[in-house]
C-alpha positions as CSV (number, residue, x, y, z in Angstrom):
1,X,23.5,-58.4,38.7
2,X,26.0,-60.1,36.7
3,X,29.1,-58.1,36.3
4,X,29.2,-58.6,32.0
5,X,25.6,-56.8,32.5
6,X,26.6,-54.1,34.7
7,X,29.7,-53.8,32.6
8,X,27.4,-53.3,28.9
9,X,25.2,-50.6,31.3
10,X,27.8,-48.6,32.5
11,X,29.7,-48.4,29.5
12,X,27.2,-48.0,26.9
13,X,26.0,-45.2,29.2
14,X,29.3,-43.6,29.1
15,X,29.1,-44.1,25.0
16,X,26.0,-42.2,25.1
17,X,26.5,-39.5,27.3
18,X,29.4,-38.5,24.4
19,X,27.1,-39.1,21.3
20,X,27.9,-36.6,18.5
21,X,25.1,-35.1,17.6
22,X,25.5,-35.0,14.0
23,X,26.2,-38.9,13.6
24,X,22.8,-40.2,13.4
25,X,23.7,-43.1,15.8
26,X,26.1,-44.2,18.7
27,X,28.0,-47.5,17.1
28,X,28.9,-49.5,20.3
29,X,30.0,-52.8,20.5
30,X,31.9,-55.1,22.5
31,X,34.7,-57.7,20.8
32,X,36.4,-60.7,22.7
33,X,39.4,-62.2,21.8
34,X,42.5,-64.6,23.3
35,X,45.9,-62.5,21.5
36,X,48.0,-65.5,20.7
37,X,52.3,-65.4,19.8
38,X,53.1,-62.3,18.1
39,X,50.3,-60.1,19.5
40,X,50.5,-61.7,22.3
41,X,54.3,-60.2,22.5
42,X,53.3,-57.2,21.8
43,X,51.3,-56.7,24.5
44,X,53.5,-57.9,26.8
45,X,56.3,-55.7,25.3
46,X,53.9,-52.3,26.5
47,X,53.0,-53.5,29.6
48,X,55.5,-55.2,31.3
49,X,56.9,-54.8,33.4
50,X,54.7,-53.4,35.6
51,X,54.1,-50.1,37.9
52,X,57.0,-51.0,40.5
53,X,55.3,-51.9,43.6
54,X,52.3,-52.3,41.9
55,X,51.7,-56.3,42.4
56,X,49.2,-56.0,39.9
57,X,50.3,-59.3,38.3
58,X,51.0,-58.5,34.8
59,X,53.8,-60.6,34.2
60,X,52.1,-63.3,36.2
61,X,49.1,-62.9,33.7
62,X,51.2,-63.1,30.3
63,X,53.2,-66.4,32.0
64,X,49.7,-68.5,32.3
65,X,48.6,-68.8,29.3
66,X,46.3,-66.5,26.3
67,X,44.4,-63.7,29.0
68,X,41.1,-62.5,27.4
69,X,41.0,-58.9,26.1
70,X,37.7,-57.7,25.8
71,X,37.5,-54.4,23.8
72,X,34.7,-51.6,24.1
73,X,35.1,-49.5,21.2
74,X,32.0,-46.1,20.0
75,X,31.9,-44.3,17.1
76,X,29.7,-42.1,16.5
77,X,31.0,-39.9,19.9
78,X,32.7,-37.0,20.2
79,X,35.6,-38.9,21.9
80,X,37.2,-38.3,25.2
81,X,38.1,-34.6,25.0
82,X,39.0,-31.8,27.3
83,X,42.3,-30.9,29.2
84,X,44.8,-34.0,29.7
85,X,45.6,-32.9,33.2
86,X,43.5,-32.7,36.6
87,X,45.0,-29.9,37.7
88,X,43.4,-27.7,34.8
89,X,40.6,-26.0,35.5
90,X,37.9,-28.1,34.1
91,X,34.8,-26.9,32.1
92,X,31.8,-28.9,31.1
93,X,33.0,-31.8,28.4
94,X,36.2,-32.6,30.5
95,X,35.7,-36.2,29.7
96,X,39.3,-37.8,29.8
97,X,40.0,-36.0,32.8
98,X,36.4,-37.2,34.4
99,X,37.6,-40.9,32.7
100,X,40.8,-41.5,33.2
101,X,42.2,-39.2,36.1
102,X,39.4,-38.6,38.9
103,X,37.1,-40.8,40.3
104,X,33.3,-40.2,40.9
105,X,33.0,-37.1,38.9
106,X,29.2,-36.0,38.5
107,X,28.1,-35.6,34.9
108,X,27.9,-32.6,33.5
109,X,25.2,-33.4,31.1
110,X,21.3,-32.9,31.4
111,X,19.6,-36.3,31.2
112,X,22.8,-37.7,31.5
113,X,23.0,-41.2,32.2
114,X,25.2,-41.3,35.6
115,X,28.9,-41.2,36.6
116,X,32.5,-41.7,35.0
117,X,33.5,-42.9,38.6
118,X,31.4,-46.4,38.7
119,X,31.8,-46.8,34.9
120,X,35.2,-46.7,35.5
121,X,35.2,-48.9,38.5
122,X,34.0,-51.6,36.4
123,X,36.3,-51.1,34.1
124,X,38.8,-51.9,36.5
125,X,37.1,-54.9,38.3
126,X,36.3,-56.1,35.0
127,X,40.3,-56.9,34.5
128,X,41.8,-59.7,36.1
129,X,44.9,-57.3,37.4
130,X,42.9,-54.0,37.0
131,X,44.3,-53.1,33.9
132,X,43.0,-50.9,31.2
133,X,44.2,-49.4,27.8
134,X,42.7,-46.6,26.2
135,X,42.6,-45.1,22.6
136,X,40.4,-41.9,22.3
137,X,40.2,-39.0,19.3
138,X,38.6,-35.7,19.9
139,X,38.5,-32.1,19.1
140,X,40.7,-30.2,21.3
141,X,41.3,-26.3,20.8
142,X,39.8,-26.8,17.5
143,X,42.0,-29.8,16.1
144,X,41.4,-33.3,16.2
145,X,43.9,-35.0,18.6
146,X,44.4,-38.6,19.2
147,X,45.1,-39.7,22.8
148,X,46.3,-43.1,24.0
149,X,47.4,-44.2,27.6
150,X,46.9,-47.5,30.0
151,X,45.8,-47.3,33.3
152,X,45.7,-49.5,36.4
153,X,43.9,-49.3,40.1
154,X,45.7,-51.5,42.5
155,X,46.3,-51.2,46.1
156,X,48.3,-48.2,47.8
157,X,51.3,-48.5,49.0
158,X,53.8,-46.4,51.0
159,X,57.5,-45.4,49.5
160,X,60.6,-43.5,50.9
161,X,57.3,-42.0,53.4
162,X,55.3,-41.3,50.8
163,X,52.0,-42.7,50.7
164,X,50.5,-43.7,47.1
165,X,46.7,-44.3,46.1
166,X,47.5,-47.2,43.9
167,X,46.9,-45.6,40.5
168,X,48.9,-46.2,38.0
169,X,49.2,-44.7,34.1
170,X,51.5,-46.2,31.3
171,X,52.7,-43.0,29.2
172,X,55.8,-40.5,28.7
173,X,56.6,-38.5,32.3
174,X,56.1,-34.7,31.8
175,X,57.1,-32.9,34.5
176,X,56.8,-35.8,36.7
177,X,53.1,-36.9,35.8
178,X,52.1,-39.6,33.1
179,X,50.7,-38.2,30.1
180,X,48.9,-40.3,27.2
181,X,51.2,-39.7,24.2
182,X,49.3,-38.2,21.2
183,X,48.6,-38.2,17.6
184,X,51.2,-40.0,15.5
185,X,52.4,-41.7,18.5
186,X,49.2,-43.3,19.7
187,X,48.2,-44.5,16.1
188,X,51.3,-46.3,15.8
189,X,50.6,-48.5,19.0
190,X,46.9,-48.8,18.5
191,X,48.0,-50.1,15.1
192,X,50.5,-52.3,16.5
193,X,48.3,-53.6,19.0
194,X,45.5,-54.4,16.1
195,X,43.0,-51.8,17.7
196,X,39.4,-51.6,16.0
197,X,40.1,-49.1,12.7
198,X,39.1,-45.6,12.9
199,X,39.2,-43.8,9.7
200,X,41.2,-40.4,9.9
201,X,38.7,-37.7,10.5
202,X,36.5,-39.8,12.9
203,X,36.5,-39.3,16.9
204,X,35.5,-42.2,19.3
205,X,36.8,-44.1,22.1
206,X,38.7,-48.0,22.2
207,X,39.1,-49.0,25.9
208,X,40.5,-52.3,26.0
209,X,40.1,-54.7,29.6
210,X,43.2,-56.5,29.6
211,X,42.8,-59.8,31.4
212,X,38.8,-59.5,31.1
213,X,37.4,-61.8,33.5
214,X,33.9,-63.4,32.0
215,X,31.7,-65.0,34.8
216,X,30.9,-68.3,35.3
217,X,27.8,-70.4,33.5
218,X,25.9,-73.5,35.5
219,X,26.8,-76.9,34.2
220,X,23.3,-78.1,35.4
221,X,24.0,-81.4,37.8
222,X,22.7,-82.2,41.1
223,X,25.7,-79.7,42.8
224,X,24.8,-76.6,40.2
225,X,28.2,-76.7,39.0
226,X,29.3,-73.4,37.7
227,X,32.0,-73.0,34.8
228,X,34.1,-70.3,33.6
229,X,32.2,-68.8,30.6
230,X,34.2,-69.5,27.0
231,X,34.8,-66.3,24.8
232,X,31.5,-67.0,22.5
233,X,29.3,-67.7,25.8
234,X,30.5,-64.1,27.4
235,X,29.8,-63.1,23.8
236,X,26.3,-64.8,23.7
237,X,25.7,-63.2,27.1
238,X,26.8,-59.8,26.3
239,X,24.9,-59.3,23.2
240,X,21.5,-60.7,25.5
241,X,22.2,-58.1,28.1
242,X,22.7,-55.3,25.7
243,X,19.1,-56.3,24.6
244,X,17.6,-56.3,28.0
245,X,19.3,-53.2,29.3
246,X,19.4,-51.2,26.2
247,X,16.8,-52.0,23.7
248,X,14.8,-49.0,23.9
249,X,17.8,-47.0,21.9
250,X,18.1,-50.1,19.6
251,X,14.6,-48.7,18.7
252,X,14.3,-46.3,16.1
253,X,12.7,-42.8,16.5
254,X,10.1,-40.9,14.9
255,X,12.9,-39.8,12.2
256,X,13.9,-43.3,11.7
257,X,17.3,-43.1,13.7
258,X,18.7,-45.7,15.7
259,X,20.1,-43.9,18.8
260,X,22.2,-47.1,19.8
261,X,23.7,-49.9,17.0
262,X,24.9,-52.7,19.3
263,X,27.4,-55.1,17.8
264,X,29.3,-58.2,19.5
265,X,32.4,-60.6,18.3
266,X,34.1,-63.3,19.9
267,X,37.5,-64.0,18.1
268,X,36.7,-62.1,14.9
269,X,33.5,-63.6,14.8
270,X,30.3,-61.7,14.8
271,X,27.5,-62.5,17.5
272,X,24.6,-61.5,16.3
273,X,22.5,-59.3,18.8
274,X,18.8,-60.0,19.7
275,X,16.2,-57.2,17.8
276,X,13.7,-56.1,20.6
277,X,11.3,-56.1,18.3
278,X,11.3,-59.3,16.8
279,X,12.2,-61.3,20.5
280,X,9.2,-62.9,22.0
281,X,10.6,-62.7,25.1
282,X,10.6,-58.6,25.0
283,X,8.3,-58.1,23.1
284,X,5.1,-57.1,25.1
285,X,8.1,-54.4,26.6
286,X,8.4,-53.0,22.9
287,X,4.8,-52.5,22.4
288,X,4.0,-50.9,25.5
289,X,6.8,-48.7,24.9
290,X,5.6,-47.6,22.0
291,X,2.4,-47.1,23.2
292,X,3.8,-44.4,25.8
293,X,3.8,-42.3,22.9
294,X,0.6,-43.0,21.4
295,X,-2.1,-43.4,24.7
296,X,-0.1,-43.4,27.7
297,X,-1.8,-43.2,31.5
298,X,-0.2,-40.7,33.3
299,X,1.2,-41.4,36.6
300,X,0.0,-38.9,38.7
301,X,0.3,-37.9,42.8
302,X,-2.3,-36.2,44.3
303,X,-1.3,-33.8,46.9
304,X,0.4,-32.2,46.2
305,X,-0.3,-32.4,42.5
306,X,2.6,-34.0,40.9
307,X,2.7,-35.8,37.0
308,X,5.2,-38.4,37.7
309,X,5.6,-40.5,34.6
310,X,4.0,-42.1,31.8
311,X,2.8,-45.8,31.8
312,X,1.6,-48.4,29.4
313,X,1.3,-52.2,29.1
314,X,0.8,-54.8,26.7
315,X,0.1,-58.8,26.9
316,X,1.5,-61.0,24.3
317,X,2.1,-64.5,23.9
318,X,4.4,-66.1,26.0
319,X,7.1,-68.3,24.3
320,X,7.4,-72.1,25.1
321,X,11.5,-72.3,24.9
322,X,14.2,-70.2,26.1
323,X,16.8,-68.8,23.9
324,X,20.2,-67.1,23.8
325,X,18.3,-63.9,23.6
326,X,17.1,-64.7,27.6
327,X,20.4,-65.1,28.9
328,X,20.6,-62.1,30.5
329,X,17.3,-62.0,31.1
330,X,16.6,-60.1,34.5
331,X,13.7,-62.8,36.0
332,X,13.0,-66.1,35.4
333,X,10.1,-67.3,33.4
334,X,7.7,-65.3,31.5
335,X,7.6,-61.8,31.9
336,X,5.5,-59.6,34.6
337,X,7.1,-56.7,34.9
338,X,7.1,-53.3,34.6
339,X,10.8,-51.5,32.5
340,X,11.4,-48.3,34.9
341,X,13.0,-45.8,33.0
342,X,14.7,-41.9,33.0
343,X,14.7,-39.3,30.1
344,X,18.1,-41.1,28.6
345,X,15.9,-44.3,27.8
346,X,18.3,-46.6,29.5
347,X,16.5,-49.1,31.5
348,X,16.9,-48.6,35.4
349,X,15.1,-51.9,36.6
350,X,12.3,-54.3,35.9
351,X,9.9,-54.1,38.3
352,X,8.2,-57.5,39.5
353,X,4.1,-57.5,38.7
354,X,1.8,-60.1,40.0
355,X,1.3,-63.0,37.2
356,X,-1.5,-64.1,35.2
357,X,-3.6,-67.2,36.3
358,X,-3.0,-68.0,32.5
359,X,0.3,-69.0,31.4
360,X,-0.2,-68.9,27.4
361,X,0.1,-64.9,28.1
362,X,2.7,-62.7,29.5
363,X,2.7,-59.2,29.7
364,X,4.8,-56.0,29.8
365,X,4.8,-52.7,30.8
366,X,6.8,-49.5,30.6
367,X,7.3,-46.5,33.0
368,X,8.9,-43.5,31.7
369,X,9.3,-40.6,34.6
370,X,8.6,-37.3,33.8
371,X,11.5,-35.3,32.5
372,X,10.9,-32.1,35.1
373,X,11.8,-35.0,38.0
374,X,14.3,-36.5,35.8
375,X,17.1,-35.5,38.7
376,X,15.1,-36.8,41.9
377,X,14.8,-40.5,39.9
378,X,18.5,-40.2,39.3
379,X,19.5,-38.9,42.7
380,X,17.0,-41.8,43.8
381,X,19.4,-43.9,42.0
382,X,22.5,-46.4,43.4
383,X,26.2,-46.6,41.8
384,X,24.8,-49.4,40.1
385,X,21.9,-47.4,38.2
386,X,19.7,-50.1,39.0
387,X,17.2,-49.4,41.2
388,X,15.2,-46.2,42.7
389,X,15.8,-46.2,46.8
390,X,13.8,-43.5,48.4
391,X,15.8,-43.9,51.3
392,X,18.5,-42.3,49.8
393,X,16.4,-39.3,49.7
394,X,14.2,-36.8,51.8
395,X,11.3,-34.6,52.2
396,X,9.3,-34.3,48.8
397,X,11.6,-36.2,46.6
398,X,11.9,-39.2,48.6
399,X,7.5,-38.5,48.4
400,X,7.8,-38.6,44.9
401,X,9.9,-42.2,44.6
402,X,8.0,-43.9,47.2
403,X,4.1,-42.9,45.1
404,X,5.7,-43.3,41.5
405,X,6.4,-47.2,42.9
406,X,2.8,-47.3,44.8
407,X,1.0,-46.3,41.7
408,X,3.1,-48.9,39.3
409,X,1.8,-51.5,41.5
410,X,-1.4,-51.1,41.6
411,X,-1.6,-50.4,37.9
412,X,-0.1,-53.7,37.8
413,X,-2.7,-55.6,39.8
414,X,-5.5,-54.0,38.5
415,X,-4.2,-55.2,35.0
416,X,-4.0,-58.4,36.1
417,X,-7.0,-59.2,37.5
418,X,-8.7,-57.3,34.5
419,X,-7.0,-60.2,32.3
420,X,-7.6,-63.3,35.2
421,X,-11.0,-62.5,34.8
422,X,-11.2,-63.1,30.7
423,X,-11.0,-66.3,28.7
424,X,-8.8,-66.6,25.9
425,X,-10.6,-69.4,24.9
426,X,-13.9,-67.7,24.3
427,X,-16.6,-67.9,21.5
428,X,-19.8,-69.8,20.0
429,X,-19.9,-73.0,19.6
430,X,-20.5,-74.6,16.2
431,X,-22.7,-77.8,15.8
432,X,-20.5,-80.7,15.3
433,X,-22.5,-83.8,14.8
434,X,-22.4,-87.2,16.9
435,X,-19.0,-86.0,18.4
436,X,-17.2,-82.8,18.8
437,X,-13.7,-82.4,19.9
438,X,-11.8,-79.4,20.3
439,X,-8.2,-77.9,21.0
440,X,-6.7,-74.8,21.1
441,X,-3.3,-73.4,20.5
442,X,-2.3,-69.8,20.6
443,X,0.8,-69.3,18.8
444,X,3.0,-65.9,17.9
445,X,2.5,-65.2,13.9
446,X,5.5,-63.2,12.5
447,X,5.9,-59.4,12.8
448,X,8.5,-59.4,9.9
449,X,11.8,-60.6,8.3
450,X,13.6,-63.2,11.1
451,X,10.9,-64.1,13.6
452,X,12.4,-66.7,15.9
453,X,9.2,-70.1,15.5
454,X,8.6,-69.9,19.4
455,X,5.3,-71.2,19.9
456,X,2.5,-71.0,22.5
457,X,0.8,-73.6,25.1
458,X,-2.0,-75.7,23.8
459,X,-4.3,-77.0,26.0
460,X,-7.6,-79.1,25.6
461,X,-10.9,-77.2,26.4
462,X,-12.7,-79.0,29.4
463,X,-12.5,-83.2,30.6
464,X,-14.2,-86.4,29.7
465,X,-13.3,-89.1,26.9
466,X,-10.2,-89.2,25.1
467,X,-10.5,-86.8,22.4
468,X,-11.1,-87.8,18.7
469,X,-7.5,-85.7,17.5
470,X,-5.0,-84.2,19.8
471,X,-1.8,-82.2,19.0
472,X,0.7,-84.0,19.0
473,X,3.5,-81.2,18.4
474,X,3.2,-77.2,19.4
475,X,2.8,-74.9,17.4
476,X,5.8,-73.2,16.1
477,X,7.1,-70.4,13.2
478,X,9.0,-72.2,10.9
479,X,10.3,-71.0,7.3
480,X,9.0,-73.4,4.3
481,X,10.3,-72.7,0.6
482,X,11.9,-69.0,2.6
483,X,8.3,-67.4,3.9
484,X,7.6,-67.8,7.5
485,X,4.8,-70.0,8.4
486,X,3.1,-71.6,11.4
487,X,3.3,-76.1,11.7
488,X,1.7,-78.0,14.2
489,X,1.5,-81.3,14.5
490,X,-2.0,-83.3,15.0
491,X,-2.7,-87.4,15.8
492,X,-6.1,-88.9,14.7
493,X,-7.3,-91.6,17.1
494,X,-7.9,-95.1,15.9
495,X,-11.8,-95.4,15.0
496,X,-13.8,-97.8,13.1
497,X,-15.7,-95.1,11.0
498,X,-13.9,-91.9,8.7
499,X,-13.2,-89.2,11.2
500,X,-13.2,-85.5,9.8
501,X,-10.5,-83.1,11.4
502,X,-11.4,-79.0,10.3
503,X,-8.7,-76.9,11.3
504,X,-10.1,-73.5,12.6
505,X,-8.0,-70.7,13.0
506,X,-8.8,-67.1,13.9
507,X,-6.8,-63.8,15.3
508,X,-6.4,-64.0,19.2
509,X,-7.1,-61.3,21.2
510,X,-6.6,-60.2,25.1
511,X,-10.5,-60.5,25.6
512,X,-10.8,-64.3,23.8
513,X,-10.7,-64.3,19.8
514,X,-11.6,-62.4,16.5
515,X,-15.5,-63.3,15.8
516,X,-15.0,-61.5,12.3
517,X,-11.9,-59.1,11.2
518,X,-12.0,-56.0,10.6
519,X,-12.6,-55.3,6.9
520,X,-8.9,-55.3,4.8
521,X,-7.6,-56.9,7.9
522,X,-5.3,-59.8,8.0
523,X,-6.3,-63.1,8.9
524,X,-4.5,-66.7,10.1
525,X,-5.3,-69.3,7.0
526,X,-4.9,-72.5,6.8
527,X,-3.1,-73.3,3.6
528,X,-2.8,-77.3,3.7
529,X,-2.6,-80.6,5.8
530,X,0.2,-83.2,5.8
531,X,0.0,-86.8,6.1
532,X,3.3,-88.3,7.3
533,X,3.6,-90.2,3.8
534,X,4.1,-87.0,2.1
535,X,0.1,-86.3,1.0
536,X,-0.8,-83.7,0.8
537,X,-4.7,-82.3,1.4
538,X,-5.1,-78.5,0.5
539,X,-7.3,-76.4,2.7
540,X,-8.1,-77.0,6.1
541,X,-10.3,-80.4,6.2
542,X,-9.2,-83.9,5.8
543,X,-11.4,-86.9,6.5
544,X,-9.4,-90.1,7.7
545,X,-10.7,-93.2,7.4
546,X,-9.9,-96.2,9.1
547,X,-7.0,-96.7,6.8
548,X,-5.3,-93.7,6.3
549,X,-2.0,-92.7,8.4
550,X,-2.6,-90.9,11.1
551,X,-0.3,-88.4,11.6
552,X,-0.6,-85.1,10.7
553,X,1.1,-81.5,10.0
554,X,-1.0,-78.3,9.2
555,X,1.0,-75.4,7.9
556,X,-0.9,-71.6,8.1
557,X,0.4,-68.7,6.9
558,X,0.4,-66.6,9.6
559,X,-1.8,-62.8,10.1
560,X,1.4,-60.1,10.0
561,X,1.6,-58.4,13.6
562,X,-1.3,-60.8,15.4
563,X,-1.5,-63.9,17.1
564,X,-3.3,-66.5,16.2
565,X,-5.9,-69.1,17.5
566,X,-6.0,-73.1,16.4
567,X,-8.4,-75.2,17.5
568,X,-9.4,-78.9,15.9
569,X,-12.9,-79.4,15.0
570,X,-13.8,-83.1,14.9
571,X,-16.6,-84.8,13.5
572,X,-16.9,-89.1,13.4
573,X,-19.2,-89.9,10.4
574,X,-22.4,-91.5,11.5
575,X,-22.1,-93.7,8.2
């Protein structure tokens, strides 16, 4: 997994597991930036020089050039509270401690998301010289209190026979141990480092990577050259990943609350981040999700009688082009996978289905597990979070992994060759006249405000002589005059008699297409054809005759929430 992905999981988990509960929403977002001359002073006038002995290589760092500081900021949280030292007897909600002093605490939380000791790991590795900085304000012994401290993990060393883990902490010495200074203190630098505001009675957390390393991204080329990522690719990628890893609290409830806003900027600039709901790419995984809730199949054991989870799955159409909302994607290719997830509705892997014989669909499914075994799936899980390994465990738990995966993959299969076994391209067959060609398209119609155009596959039904009309350009969503609307393009073949092209739409469905819709239901309609001079024909029939151009645009206004079939009726005039 790439590190920028494992670095959104771990620490929008950690953003989570401190949500206040009476802020209607975690706000968690991500900012990159280069400091340049006077901030970039500033910096260097807190940090350096560095833990003696350290040979972290802060100075080293400054000298090269503008280092990347990539800052993970939550509002919405109740902060990093608790005691400030590890030698205080700890109670439940000792997050700075669990953060910033000890590694590989547990979580104290039910249906907590997982550690503060791998979170802050990557933390750590994230930064080129392992160096962190971190703002946090609470409620401590009733008041709020504003913390602020930087922290390092390098390599021990041994001094005057001492031997020293390698931790380091930037703050006043208090009876020989760093402490973060507080309140007045830590707003001045925050402010004099440009921290992200936080208005006076609000609590959250800033934790700023200093030195952020970003990944590499393939050139293309015969050698797959890879690249260091620029600051607005690692932004690009960031915002992806939070879609892919998070999206199911980027969703709102059955109150209408966003558990999760997810925001991104590279340099000041905003990056927008993909909506689940409206990516083609994730969007069979957004349906079935929602579709836990409304007729789920339960995943069940049989001896001894065990509920394991909820599944669903859905099919939708699978989108022609890539876009920056796949980078982060988890496969390659159309989706055929099942999300696996725990009570805190953070994703915990994709599981790999078999695919469909028919590449115009894709499909996605969801697996929730059952809240009572909520800790054997966590217990199941790695440092990473990304994967259930019932090898890790024993006895009835390790039963209880091992069947939950078993049952996922046969609900999988079964799926599939349910749908391997049904045409899309189904229906009666209309009398045409001395020739008949047809093609068909299915294309995505828009769900709502922002739809992204993707379109589907076309292919031609069947073999033989060229057709009379082909498309000529796919399908796609495009916005005409600001509503969204479906284009494809279509070429008439040179004849010697008037050709008639009808334009046929019709809602597609997973078992072949809508014969007649439901009554008040929304259908596909073809609005008008397009001759490459600018005519215009209204409706959804043109005849050409021998003369007339020959290319051709229709434009549909799309059903809201289906997707839609296209095919090209043809008939050559006898006369």
């Amino acid at each position: 997994m790439d590190p920028l992905a494992v670095l959104v999981r771990e620490s929008a988990q950690n953003s989570l597991d401190a949500a206040d509960p009476a802020s209607g929403g975690v706000r968690y977002s991500v900012g990159l930036s280069q400091p340049r001359s006077e901030q970039l002073l500033r910096w260097r006038s807190l940090l350096c020089p560095g833990p003696e002995r350290a040979n972290l290589g802060i100075e080293e760092l400054f000298n090269a050039g503008n280092p990347v500081m990539a800052v993970i900021s939550d509002r919405g949280t109740q902060g990093l509270g608790g005691p400030l030292r590890a030698d205080v007897a700890l109670t439940p909600g000792a997050d700075f401690v669990n953060l910033l002093r000890n590694i590989g605490e547990p979580r104290d939380r039910q249906f907590g998301g997982g550690t503060y000791g791998f979170g802050k790991g990557v933390l750590f590795t994230t930064s080129s010289i392992g160096t962190i900085l971190v703002r946090t304000r609470c409620r401590w012994q009733g008041l709020l209190q504003t913390r602020l401290i930087a922290a390092a993990l390098g390599t021990g060393f041994q001094r005057d026979g001492r031997v020293y883990t390698g931790r380091h902490w930037w703050g006043p010495i208090i009876d020989g141990v760093p402490d973060p200074m507080l309140d007045t203190k830590a707003e001045n630098i925050a402010d004099y480092l440009d921290l992200p505001p936080m208005h006076p009675d609000e609590t959250g957390t800033d934790i700023v990577i200093v030195g952020a390393t970003l990944g590499t991204v393939a050139v293309g080329g015969e050698d797959d050259e890879e690249r260091p990522r620029t600051v607005h690719q690692a932004a690009e990628y960031l915002a992806s990943a939070m879609m892919w890893n998070l999206w199911p609290l980027m969703l709102p409830t059955d109150t209408e609350v966003v558990p999760l806003h997810c925001h991104v900027t590279a340099d000041g600039v905003n990056i927008p981040v993909p909506r689940p709901e409206e990516e083609p790419c994730i969007r069979p995984f957004v349906d079935a999700y929602r579709a836990l809730d409304e007729a789920p199949t339960v995943i069940r054991r049989k001896r001894p009688a065990t509920v394991l989870g909820r599944f669903a799955i859905r099919t939708g159409i699978a989108p022609i082009h890539t876009t920056v909302a796949s980078l982060a994607a988890p496969f390659t290719g159309s989706a055929h996978h099942c999300a696996r997830m725990r009570a805190p509705r953070l994703i915990v892997n994709y599981l790999e289905g078999p695919r469909s014989t028919n590449d115009v669909v894709h499909y996605g499914a969801v697996f929730s597990a059952d809240p009572e075994h909520d800790q054997v799936f966590a217990d199941a899980e790695p440092p990473t979070h990304d994967a259930w390994v019932p090898d890790k465990l024993t006895g009835n738990a390790a039963s209880i992994i091992r069947r939950a995966e078993v049952e996922l993959r046969t609900e999988l299969a079964t799926y599939v060759e349910q749908q391997n076994g049904m045409s899309l391209s189904g229906g009666t067959q209309p009398p045409l006249g001395a020739l008949s060609s047809r093609l068909a398209g299915l294309i995505p119609t828009a769900s709502g405000p922002g739809a992204d155009g993707s379109g589907g596959v076309f292919r031609p039904n069947g073999g033989g002589a060229p057709a009379a009309a082909r498309i000529t350009n796919a399908p796609r969503m495009v916005r005409l005059d600001g509503t969204l609307r479906i284009v494809a393009g279509f070429q008439v073949h040179p004849a010697s008699r008037p050709i008639t092209v009808q334009v046929v739409t019709s809602v597609a469905l997973d078992v072949g297409s809508e014969s007649e819709p439901p009554i008040g239901a929304d259908s596909p309609v073809v609005l008008e054809l397009r001759d490459e001079g600018g005519r215009i024909i209204p409706g959804d029939t043109v005849t050409v005759s021998p003369a007339d151009r020959r290319d051709w645009i229709v434009v549909i206004r799309p059903a809201s929430g289906a997707a839609a079939k296209v095919r090209l009726l043809v008939v050559e005039d006898d006369a």
